[in-house]
TIRO-2110 file (N, C-alpha, C; in Angstrom, 1 decimal):
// TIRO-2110
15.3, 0.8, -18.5, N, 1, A
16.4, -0.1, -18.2, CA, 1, A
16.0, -1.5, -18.2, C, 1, A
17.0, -2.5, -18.7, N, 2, A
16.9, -3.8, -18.5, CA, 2, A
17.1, -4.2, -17.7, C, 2, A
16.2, -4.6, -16.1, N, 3, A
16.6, -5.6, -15.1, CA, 3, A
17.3, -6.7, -15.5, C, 3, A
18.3, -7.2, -14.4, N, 4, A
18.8, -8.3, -14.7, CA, 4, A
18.9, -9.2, -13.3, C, 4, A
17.2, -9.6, -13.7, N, 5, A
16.7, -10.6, -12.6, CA, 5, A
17.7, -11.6, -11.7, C, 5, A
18.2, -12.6, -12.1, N, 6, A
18.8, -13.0, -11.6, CA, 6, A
20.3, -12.4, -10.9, C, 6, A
20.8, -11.4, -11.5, N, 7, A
21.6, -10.7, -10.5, CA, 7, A
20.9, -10.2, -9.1, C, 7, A
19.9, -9.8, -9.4, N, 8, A
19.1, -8.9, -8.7, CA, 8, A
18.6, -9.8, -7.4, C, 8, A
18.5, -11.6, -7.9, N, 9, A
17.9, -12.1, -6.5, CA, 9, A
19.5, -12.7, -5.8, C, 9, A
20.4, -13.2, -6.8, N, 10, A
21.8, -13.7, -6.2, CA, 10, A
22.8, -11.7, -4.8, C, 10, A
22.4, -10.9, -4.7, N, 11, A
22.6, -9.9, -4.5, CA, 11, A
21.3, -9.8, -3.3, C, 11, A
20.5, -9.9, -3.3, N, 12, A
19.5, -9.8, -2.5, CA, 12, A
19.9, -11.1, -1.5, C, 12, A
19.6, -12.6, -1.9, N, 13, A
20.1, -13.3, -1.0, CA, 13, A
21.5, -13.2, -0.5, C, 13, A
22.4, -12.7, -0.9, N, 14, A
23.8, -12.7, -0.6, CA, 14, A
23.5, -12.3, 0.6, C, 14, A
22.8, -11.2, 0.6, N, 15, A
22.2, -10.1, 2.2, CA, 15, A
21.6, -10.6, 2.9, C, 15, A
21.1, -11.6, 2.7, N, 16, A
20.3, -12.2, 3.7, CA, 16, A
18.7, -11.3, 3.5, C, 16, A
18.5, -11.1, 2.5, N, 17, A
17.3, -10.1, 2.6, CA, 17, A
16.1, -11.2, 1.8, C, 17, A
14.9, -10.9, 2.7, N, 18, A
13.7, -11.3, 1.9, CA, 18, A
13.0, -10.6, 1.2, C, 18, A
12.3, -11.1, 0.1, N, 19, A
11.7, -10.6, -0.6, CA, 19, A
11.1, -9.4, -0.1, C, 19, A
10.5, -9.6, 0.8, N, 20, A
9.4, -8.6, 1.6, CA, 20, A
10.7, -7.5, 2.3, C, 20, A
12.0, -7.9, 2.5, N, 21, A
12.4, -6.3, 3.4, CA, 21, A
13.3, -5.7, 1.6, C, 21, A
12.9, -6.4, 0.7, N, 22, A
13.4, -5.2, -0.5, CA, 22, A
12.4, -5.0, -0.7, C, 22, A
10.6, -5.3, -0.3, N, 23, A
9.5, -4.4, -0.8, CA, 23, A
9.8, -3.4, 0.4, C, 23, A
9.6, -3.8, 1.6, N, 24, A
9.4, -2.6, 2.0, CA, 24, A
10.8, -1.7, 2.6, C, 24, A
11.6, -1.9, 1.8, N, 25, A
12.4, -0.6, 1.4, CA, 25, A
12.3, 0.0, 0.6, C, 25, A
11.8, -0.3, -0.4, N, 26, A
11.4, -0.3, -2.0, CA, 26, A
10.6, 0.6, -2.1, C, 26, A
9.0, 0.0, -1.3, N, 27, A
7.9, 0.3, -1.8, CA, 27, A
7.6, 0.2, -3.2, C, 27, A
8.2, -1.0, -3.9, N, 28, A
7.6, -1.6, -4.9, CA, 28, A
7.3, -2.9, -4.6, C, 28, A
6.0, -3.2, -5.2, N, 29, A
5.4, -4.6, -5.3, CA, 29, A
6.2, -5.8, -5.0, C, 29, A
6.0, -6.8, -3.9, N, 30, A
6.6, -8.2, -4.1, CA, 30, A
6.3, -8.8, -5.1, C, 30, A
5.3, -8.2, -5.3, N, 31, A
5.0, -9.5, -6.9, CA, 31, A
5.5, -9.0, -8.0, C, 31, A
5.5, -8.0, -8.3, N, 32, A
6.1, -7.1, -9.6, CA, 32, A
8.0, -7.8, -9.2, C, 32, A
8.4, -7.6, -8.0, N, 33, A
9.5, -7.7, -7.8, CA, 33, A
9.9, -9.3, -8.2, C, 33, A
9.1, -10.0, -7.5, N, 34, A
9.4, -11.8, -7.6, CA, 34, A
9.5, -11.6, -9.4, C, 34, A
8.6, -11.0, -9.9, N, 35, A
8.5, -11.4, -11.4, CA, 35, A
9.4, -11.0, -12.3, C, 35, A
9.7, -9.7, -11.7, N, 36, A
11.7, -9.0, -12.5, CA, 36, A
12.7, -10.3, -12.0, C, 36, A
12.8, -10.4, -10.9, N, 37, A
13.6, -11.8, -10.8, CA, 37, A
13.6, -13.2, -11.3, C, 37, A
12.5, -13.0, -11.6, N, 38, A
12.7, -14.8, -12.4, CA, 38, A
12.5, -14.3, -14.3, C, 38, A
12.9, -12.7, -14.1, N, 39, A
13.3, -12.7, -15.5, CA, 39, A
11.8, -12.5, -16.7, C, 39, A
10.5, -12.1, -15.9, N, 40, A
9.1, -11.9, -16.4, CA, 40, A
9.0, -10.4, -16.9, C, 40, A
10.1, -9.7, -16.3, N, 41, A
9.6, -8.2, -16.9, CA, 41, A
11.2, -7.4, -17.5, C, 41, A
11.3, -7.3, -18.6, N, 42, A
12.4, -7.3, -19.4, CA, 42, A
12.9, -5.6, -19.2, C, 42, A
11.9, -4.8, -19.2, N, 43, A
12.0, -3.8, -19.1, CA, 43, A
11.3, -2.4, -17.9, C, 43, A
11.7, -1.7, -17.2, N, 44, A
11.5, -1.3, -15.9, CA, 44, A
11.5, 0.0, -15.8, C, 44, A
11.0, 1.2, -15.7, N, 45, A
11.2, 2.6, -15.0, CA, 45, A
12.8, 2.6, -15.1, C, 45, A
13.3, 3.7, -14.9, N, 46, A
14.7, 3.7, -14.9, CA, 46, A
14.8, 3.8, -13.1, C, 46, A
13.6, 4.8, -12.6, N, 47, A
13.3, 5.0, -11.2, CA, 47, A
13.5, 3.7, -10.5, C, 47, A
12.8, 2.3, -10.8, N, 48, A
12.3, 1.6, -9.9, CA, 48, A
14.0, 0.6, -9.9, C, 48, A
14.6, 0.6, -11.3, N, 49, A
15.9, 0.1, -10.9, CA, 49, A
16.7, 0.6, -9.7, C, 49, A
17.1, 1.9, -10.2, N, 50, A
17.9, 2.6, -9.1, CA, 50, A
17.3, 2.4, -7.5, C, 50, A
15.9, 2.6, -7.4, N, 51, A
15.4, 2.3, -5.8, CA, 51, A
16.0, 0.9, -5.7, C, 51, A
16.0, -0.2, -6.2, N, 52, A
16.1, -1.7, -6.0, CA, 52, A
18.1, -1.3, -5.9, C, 52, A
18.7, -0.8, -6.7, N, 53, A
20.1, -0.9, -6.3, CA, 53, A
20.4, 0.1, -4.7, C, 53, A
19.8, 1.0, -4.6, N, 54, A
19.8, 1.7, -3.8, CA, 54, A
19.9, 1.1, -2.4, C, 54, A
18.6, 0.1, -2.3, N, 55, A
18.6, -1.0, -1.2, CA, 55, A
19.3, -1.5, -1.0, C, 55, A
19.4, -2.1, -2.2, N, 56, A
21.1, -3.6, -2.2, CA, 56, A
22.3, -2.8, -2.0, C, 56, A
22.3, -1.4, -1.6, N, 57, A
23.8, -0.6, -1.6, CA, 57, A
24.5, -1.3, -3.0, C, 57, A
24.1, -1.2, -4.1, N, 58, A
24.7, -1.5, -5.6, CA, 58, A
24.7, -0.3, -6.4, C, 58, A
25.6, -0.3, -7.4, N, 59, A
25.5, 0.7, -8.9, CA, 59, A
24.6, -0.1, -9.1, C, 59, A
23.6, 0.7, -9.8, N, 60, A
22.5, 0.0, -11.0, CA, 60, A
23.6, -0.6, -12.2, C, 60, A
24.4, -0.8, -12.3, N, 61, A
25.0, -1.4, -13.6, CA, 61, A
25.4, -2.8, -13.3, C, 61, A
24.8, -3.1, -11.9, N, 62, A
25.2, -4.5, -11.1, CA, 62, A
23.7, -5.2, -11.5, C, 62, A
22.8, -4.8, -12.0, N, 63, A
22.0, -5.1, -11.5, CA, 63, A
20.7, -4.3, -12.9, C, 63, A
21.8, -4.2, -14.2, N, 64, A
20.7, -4.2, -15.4, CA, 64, A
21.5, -5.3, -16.1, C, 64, A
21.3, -5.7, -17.6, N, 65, A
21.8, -6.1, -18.4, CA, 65, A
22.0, -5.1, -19.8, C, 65, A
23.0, -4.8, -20.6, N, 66, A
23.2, -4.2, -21.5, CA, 66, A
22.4, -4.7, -22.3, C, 66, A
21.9, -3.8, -23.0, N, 67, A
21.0, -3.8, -24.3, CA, 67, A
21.4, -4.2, -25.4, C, 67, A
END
């Protein structure tokens, strides 16, 4: 799947959530995370999207970019 960083941090801040409480709901990396948000990692597990929408209570389709 294609993250779509910037949805991904405008959605996270909307909640009031920091970086660190979508890792550790996640249990994926802050830094791997910081780096899909500023748009560093184009492509992702299909897994690790869904955990990141799962947190944000989002469809993953909030929160990839179409191919």
């Amino acid at each position: 799947m294609t993250p779509d960083g910037p949805a991904i941090r405008r959605i996270r801040k909307a909640q009031n959530m920091s970086l660190r409480a979508l890792q550790q709901q996640t249990g994926i990396d802050r830094g791997y995370l910081s780096r899909m948000e500023r748009g560093l990692i184009r492509r992702s597990a299909d897994h690790r999207v869904r955990t990141i929408a799962d947190a944000l209570h989002v469809k993953p389709a909030a929160i990839t970019q179409e191919e």
